[in-house]
C-alpha positions, 0 to 999 in steps of 0.5 A: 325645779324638780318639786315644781315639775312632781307637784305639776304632776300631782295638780294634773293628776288630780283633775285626770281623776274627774272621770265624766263618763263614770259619773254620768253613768253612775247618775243614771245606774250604769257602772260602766266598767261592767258593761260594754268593753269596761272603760270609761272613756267617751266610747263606751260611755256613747255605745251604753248611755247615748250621744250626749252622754259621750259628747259631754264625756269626750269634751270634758276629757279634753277640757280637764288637761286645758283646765290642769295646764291652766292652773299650773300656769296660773299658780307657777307663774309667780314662781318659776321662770320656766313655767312652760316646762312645768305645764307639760308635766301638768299634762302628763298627770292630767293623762295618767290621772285619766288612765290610772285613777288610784280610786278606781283600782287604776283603772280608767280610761284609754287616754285617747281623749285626755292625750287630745286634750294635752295636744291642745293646751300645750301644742295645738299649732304645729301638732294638732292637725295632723293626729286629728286628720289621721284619726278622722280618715282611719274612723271615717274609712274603717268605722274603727275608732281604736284603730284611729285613737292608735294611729292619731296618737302614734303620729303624734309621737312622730310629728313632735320627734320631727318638729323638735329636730326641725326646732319648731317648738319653743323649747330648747336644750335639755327641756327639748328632750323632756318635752319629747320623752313626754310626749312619746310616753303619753302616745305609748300608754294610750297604744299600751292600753289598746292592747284588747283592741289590737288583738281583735282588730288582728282577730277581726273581732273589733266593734265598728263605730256607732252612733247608737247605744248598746241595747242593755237588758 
C-alpha cells in the first residue's frame, strides 16, 4: 500500500511537471520566469504572452491533474481495491510536480490552477463551488487575483475539514484523515508560495487583474 501510494505520486508528479506556460513561452522567446513576477502559472504567462496564452496554460494546468487522476485509476485499478485512495496522491504529485519541477531548479508554478484541477478530478461535488464562488467574487470586487487564488484555496481547506466531520465524503477511518491532511498541504503550499504577494497586498503594492499583456521593450 505504501509503494502504491509513492508510485501515485511519482506518476503525478510526472505530468505536473508539463508546464504549458514555460513551453509556450519559450515558443514564442519569452523565458517567463525572467519576466513579469517570474512564475509560470496561467497569470504571468496572461499578463506577458496574452489571453489565449493564459487560457490555454490555465486549461491545461487544470487538466494535467484529471489526466494524472486518470492514469492512476486506470493503471491501479487491477491492483489495489482501494484504488481512490490512490488517486489522491496522484493529485498531490500532480500539484508538487506544478510547483516544484526538479528540471526547473523546483521551481514552478504557485499551484493555483493545478490545486483547481485536483479539486475537480477528485471532489468537484461537494468542494467545487464554493472555492470557486470565493475566488470569483474576491477577483471580481478587488481585481486581485493572488488575493482570490489565497482565499479559494484556504476555503477549501476548511470546507474538506467540514465535510469530513459531516461524512460527506467517500472515505472513511484512516483514509479520511489522509484525505484532509492531503487536502490542507495542497491549500497551504500554494498560500506558502503567495508569500510576495501577501506582502504586497499588505504594502499595497499588488498588480491588479488585466486582460491585456504586459507591454515588453
Amino acid at each position: 500500500m505504501i509503494l502504491g501510494r509513492i508510485l501515485a505520486i511519482v506518476i503525478g508528479y510526472c505530468f505536473g511537471m508539463i508546464l504549458m506556460g514555460y513551453l509556450i513561452g519559450k515558443s514564442k522567446n519569452v523565458d517567463l520566469t525572467k519576466v513579469g513576477s517570474g512564475n509560470v502559472g496561467s497569470t504571468n504567462t496572461l499578463r506577458n504572452l496574452g489571453l489565449t496564452a493564459g487560457l490555454v496554460t490555465l486549461a491545461w494546468d487544470c487538466l494535467k491533474c484529471v489526466v494524472a487522476v486518470f492514469f492512476v485509476w486506470l493503471i491501479f485499478r487491477n491492483f489495489y481495491d482501494d484504488v481512490e485512495i490512490f488517486k489522491v496522491y496522484a493529485g498531490l504529485g500532480c500539484v508538487l510536480g506544478h510547483d516544484f519541477p526538479v528540471y526547473m531548479h523546483f521551481k514552478g508554478g504557485k499551484g493555483v490552477a493545478s490545486t483547481l484541477g485536483f479539486i475537480i478530478a477528485l471532489f468537484a461535488i461537494p468542494a467545487l463551488p464554493i472555492p470557486a464562488l470565493v475566488f470569483i467574487i474576491v477577483v471580481a470586487l478587488t481585481r486581485y487575483v493572488s488575493l482570490g487564488s489565497i482565499l479559494g484555496v484556504t476555503s477549501f481547506a476548511m470546507e474538506m475539514i467540514v465535510f469530513g466531520k459531516l461524512g460527506m465524503l467517500n472515505y472513511e477511518g484512516s483514509q479520511l484523515t489522509e484525505v484532509i491532511i492531503i487536502c490542507c498541504i495542497v491549500s497551504l503550499i500554494s498560500i506558502c508560495l503567495h508569500h510576495a504577494n501577501i506582502v504586497r497586498l499588505f504594502r499595497g503594492k499588488e498588480n491588479k487583474f488585466s486582460f491585456h499583456p504586459e507591454t515588453r521593450e
